[in-house]
C-alpha positions, 0 to 999 in steps of 0.5 A: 563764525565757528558755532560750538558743538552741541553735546547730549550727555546720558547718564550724567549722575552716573560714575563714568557720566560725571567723569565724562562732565569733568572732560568733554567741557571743551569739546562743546556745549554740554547738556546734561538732562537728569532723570526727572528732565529726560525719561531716558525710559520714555521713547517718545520723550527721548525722541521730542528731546532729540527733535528739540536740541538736535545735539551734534555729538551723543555720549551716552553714559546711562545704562541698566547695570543692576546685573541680578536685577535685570533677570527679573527687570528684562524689559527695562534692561533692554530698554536703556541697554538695546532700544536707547542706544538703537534710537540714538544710532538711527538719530546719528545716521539720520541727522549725520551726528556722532554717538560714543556708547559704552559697552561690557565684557559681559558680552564675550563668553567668559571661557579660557584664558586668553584676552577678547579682542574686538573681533572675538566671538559674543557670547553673554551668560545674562539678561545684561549681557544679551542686552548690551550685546544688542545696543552694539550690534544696533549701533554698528548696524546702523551706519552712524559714526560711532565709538563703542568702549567695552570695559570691565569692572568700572569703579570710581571715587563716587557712586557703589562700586567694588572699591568702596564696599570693600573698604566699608567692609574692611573697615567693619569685619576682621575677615572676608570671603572674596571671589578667586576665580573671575579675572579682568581688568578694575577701570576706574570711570576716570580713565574712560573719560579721559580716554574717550576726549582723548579718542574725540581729540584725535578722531580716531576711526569709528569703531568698536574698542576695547578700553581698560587698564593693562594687567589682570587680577581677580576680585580677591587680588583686587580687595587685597590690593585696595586693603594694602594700598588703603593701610599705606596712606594710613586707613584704619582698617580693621580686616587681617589680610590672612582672613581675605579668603579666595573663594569659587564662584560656585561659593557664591551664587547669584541670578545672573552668571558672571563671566570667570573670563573678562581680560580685554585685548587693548592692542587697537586701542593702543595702536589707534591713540599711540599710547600705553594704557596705565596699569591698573595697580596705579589706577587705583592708587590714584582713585583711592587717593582721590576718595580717601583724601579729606 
């Protein structure tokens, strides 16, 4: 008798975590706890959970993302961005189970031009960052077999995100001031699903990749594309695009630093599923349609 795979999901509510649901249905039997079932923040709990179910595959989808916050908030965020994810590990290796964990660009420096690659020298501006930074290196110090996924700038038809703050916005004001000069990839939570059942499908070796789409633009090119993308389907947006002004970072301060480099080199990833990532203009063609559609 072939027994079903069991699955722990972490950060199910979240916009990758819902995603995730919608993809991983076939790989297993999914659990996916809520806040109220599972403290995530609670060692112990996490432990008692993980003794009771012992799940055959961890995805863990959760994490502390409030950026500023989590200057003020260090502890919590390295609960859930290092210690959540170093315990899951060590159950892993210990149990002989596999973890996919999901990590950020916000690890790398921020300096230059030029893609990071997996092997690229870390370097976090925040308390976010250092704590995600942490979570890898627990996770691949720990001898588990594990997949790691550093993106960048994740949005979704769901959740607060970038995508929907700015067609709120632009639906309010006739102009905006948007930051010019941070430059990545928008992935939308969808294709970090849909890559990693991929990656589970194909068993893919255990290691660190990079996952978003092809191209790069900045948070101002990335509004102007949202407006001129959402006014083509017919959305009453009040916002002139010659009142979209690009703005420094240094114009719009905040507690923690953002990285001004956050492009990743996805030639691993393509290599190891053989496949072309899409770009991400026609990812977000596809995530505005999903969202605008009544």
């Amino acid at each position: 008798m072939i027994s079903t795979k069991r699955i722990l999901l972490t950060g199910a509510s979240g916009q990758v975590g819902f995603e995730l649901q919608r993809q991983l249905c076939l790989h297993g039997d999914i659990e996916a706890p809520t806040s109220q079932q599972l403290d995530l923040a609670d060692q112990a709990a996490v432990e008692n959970w993980l003794n009771e179910r012992k799940p055959d595959l961890i995805v863990n989808a959760a994490a502390y993302t409030a950026v500023d916050k989590a200057e003020d908030e260090a502890d919590r965020a390295r609960r859930l961005n290092a210690e959540l994810p170093a315990q899951l590990a060590a159950y892993c290796a210990e149990q002989g189970a596999c973890l996919v964990h999901y990590s950020s660009d916000y690890v790398y420096p921020g300096n230059g031009n030029t893609a990071w690659s997996e092997t690229s020298t870390s370097g976090p501006l925040s308390t976010y960052g250092q704590t995600k930074l942490e979570g890898d290196q627990a996770i691949m110090a720990s001898g588990c077999q594990h997949w790691i996924f550093r993106t960048s700038w994740v949005y979704s038809a769901r959740g607060n995100n970038f995508m929907k703050t700015m067609l709120r916005l632009g639906r309010e004001r006739e102009a905006l001031s948007i930051v010019a000069d941070q430059v990545g990839a928008p992935t939308p939570a969808r294709l970090i699903a849909q890559v990693t059942a991929m990656g589970l499908s194909r068993e893919i070796p255990s290691g660190l990749y990079h996952l978003a789409p092809r191209g790069e633009t900045s948070w101002h090119g990335f509004a102007e594309a949202i407006f001129q993308m959402a006014k083509a389907r017919g959305e009453a947006l009040a916002i002139d695009q010659a009142q979209l002004a690009g703005i420094p970072t240094t114009d719009y301060p905040t507690p923690a630093t953002r990285p001004l480099n956050s492009r990743l080199d996805l030639t691993k990833l393509e290599k190891t599923l053989q496949v072309k990532l899409p770009d991400w203009q026609s990812q977000l063609a596809l995530t505005l349609a999903e969202y605008l559609e009544p």
